[in-house]
C-alpha positions in Angstrom: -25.6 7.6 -45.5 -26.2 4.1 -44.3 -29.3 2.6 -46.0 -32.2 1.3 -43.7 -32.1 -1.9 -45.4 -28.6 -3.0 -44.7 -29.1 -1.3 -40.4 -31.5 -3.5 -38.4 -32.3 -0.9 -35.7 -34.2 -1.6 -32.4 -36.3 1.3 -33.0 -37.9 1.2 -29.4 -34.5 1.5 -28.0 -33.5 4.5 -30.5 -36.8 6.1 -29.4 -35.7 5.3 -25.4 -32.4 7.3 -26.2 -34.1 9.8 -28.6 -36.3 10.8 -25.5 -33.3 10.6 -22.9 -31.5 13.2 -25.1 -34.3 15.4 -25.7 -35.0 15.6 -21.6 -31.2 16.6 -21.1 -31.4 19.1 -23.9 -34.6 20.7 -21.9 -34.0 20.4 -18.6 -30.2 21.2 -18.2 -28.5 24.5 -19.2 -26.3 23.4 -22.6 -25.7 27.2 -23.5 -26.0 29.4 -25.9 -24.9 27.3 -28.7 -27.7 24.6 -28.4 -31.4 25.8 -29.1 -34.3 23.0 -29.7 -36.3 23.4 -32.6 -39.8 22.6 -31.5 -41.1 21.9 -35.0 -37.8 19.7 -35.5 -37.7 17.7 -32.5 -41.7 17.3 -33.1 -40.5 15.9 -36.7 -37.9 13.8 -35.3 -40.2 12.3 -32.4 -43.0 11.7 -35.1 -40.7 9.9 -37.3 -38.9 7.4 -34.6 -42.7 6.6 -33.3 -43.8 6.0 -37.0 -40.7 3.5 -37.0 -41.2 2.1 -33.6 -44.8 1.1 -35.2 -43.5 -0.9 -38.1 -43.6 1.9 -40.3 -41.7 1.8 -43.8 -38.4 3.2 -43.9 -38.3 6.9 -45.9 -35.0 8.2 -46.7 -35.9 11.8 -46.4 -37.4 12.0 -43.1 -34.6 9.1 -41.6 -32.1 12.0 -43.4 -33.9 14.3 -41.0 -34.5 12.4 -38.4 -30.2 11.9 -38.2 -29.7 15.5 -39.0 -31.9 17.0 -36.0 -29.6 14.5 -33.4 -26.5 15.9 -35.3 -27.6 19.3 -35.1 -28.5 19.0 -31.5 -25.2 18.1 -30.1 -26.2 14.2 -30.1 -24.4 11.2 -30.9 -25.8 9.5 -33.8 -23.9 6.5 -32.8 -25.4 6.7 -29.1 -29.1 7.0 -30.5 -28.9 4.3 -33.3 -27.1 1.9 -32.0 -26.5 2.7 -27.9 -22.8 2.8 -28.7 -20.9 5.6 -26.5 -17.7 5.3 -27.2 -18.0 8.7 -29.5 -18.9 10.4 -26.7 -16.2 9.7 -24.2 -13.8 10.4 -27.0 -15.6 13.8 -27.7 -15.3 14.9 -24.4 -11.8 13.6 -23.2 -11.0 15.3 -27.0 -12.4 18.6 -25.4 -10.7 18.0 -22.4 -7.6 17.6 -23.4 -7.7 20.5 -25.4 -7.0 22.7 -22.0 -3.5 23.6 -21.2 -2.9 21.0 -17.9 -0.1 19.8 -16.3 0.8 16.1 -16.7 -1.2 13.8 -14.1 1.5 12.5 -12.0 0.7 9.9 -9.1 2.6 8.4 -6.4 3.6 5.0 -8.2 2.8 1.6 -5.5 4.3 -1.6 -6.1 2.8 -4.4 -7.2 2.4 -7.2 -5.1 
């Protein structure tokens, strides 16, 4: 794990993200697969406030606190850091994993 110390997080921008995901996760239909743990999200939420709020840096609860987004279908790189890329990979990954034809397009010269 990446120690706090060495990561300078914009924890108000983590917390942004942290609330965007938890919105999709209880407002859209994920499936079966994806359940929100009240007491974990509550956990979660508590922790990235006590952060936001210039509170110290605890291992356990940050180890938490990156385990509930993991366990929740999140990208850890998304919350931390706003970074996306692991998500468009994911899902062209899961994509591509359907049996398709090749994409073929009429090819236009360029002028």
């Amino acid at each position: 794990m990446i120690e706090d110390e060495v990561c300078d997080y914009d924890w108000r921008s983590v917390q942004e993200r942290l609330a965007f995901l938890l919105y999709q996760l209880a407002t859209k239909v994920i499936g079966e697969r994806i359940k929100v743990d009240p007491a974990a999200a509550d956990s979660a939420i508590r922790y990235c406030l006590h952060r936001v709020t210039g509170g110290p840096y605890i291992p356990e609860r940050q180890e938490h606190f990156l385990s509930f987004i993991e366990q929740h279908g999140g990208s850890i790189e998304w919350v931390m850091w706003g970074d996306i890329t692991p998500l468009i990979i994911g899902y062209a990954a899961q994509r591509a994993a359907y049996p398709r034809r090749p994409y073929r397009a009429p090819l236009y010269p360029i002028d």
